[in-house]
N, C-alpha and C positions, 0 to 999 in steps of 0.2 A: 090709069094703072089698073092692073085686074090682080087680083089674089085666090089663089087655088092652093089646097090641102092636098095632099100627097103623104101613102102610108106606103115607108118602103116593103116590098113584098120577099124581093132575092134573100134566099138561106143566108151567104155569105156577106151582106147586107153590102154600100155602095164601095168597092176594093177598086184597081186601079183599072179594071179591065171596065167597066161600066162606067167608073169616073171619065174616063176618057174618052165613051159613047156621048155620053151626056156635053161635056163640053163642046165637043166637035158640034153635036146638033147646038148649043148654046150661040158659041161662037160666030156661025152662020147667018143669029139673028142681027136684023140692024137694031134693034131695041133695046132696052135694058132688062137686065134678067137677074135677081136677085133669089137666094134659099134659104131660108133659114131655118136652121136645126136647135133642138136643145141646147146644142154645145156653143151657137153664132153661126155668121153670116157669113157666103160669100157671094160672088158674082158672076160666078159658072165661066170663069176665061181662065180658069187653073186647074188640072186633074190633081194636085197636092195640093191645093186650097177645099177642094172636093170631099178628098179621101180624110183629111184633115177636121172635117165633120162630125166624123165618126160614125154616119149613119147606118146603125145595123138594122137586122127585121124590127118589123115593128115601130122603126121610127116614126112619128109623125112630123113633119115639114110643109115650111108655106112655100109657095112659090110664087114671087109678085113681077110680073109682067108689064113692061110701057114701052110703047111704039107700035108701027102698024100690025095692023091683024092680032092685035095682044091676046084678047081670050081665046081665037083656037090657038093660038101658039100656047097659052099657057095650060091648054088640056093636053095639048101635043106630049110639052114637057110631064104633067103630073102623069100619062100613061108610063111614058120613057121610066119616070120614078120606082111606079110600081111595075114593071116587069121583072119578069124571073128570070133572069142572066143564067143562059147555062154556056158554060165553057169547057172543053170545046163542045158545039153540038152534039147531040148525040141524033 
């Protein structure tokens, strides 16, 4: 298992449109993917267990990683965290 920190960066902090970024890459993994926020845990196979989190800017969160290729997947993940979601593009 690997463990990485992730500080969310987006203004609007994790809402449904980046919650459901996140899952789709999550879901994809064959491993396990666990997050945990101030508020609790979940398992990244829900965009409402997600959002649910409450993660605005500023959060800090772990992200623990197990099965193949764990650590780049779980930098893969802590980038995907801290990015700045702008909707729509500009």
């Amino acid at each position: 298992m690997v463990e990485v920190k992730a500080v969310i960066q987006n203004e609007a902090g994790i809402h449904c449109r980046p919650s459901a970024i996140l899952v789709r890459e999550g879901s994809s993994y064959a491993g396990e993917i666990l997050v945990t926020a101030p508020s609790g845990t979940c398992d990244l196979t829900s965009a409402l267990e997600c959002i649910m989190l409450g993660m605005e800017k500023d959060t800090e969160i772990t992200i623990q990683v197990s099965g193949p290729d764990e650590e780049a997947y779980a930098r893969k993940l802590a980038e995907l965290f801290e990015t700045h979601f702008d909707f729509p593009p500009q």
